[in-house]
C-alpha positions as CSV (number, residue, x, y, z in Angstrom):
1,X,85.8,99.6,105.0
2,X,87.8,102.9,103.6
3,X,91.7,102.2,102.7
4,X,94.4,104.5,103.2
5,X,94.8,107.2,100.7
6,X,97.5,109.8,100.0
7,X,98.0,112.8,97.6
8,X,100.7,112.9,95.3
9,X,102.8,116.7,95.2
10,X,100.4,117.3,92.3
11,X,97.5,117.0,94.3
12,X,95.9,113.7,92.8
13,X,94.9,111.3,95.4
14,X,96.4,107.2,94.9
15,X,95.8,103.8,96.8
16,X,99.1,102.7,98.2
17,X,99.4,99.2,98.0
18,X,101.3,97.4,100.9
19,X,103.5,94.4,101.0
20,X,101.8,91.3,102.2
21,X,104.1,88.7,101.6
22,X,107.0,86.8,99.5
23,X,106.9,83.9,97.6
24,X,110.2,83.1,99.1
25,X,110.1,79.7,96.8
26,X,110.4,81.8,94.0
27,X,113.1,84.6,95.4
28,X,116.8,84.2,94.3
29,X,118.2,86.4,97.0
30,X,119.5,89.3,95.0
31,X,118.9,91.8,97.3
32,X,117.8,94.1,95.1
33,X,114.0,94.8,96.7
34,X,116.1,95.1,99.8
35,X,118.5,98.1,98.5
36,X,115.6,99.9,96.9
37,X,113.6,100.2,99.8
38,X,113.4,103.5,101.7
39,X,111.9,101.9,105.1
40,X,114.3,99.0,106.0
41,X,111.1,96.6,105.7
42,X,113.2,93.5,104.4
43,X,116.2,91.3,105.9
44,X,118.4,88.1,103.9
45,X,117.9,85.2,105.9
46,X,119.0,81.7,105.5
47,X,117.1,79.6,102.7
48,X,116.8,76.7,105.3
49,X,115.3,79.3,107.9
50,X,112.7,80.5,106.1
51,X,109.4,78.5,105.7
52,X,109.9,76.5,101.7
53,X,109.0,73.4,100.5
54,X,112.2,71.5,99.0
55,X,112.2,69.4,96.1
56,X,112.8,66.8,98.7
57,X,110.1,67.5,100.8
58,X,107.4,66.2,98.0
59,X,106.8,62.5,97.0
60,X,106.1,61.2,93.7
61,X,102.6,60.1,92.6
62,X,103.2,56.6,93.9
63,X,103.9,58.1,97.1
64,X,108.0,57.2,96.9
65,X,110.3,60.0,98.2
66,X,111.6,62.1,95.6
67,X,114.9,61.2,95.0
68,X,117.3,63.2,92.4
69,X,120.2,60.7,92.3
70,X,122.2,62.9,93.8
71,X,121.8,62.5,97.7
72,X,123.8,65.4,99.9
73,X,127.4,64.8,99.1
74,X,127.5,67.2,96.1
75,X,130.2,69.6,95.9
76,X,128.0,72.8,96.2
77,X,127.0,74.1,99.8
78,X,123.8,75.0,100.7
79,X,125.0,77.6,103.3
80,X,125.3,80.6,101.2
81,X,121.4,80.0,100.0
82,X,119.7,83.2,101.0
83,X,116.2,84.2,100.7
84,X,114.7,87.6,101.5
85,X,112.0,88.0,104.2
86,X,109.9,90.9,105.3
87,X,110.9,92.1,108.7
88,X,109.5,95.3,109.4
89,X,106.2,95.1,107.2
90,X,104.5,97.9,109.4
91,X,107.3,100.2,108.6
92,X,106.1,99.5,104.2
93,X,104.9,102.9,102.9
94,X,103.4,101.2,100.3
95,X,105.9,103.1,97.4
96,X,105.8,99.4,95.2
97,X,109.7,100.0,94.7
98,X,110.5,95.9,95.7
99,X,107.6,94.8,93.3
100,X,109.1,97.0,90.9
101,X,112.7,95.5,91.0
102,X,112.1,92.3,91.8
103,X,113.1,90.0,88.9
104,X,111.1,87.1,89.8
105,X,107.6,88.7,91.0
106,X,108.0,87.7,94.2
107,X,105.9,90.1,96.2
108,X,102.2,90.3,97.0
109,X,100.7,93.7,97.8
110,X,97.3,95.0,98.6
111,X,95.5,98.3,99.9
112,X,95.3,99.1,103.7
113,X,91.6,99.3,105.3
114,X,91.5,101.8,107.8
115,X,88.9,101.3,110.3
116,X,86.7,104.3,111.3
């Protein structure tokens, strides 16, 4: 299978590589793949809409709920938590700029086959 291809201004031909996904377990939210991208390809949603396994969500190894001590009555709320998601990933151009920015190495990107 042959993968997209472009030519730079100088003439030299590259692979772009396209987002695939985020490792949203890993993203802080900081918007900052979001500002740098030309194409609008990302949105902020809610932590607790996106797809993550929770500390809470795992049991111990004698099969006991994980429990922190803390229950849900701590003084921080959990409705500002924010996660970036890709929303337009058809619209990527394949430029790298998130991967780039991103201080956690959240993104996974790979090279387009084309079919002929």
């Amino acid at each position: 299978m042959n993968v997209i291809t472009g030519l730079t201004r100088g003439g030299e031909e590259y692979t772009p590589e396209f987002v695939m996904e985020i490792k949203q377990s890993n993203c802080i939210g900081c918007g900052r793949c979001f500002k740098v991208c030309p194409r609008d390809v990302f949105e902020l949603i809610d932590r607790e809409d996106a797809d993550i396994k929770e500390a809470d969500d795992y049991e111990d190894e004698y099969g006991d709920d994980y429990e922190d001590g803390y229950g849900d009555d701590d003084e921080f709320s959990d409705d500002t938590s924010m996660v970036m998601s890709i929303q337009n990933g058809m619209d990527c151009i394949g430029c790298g700029s998130c991967a780039r920015i991103c201080p956690k190495k959240c993104f996974t990107h790979a090279p387009q086959g084309v079919e002929a």
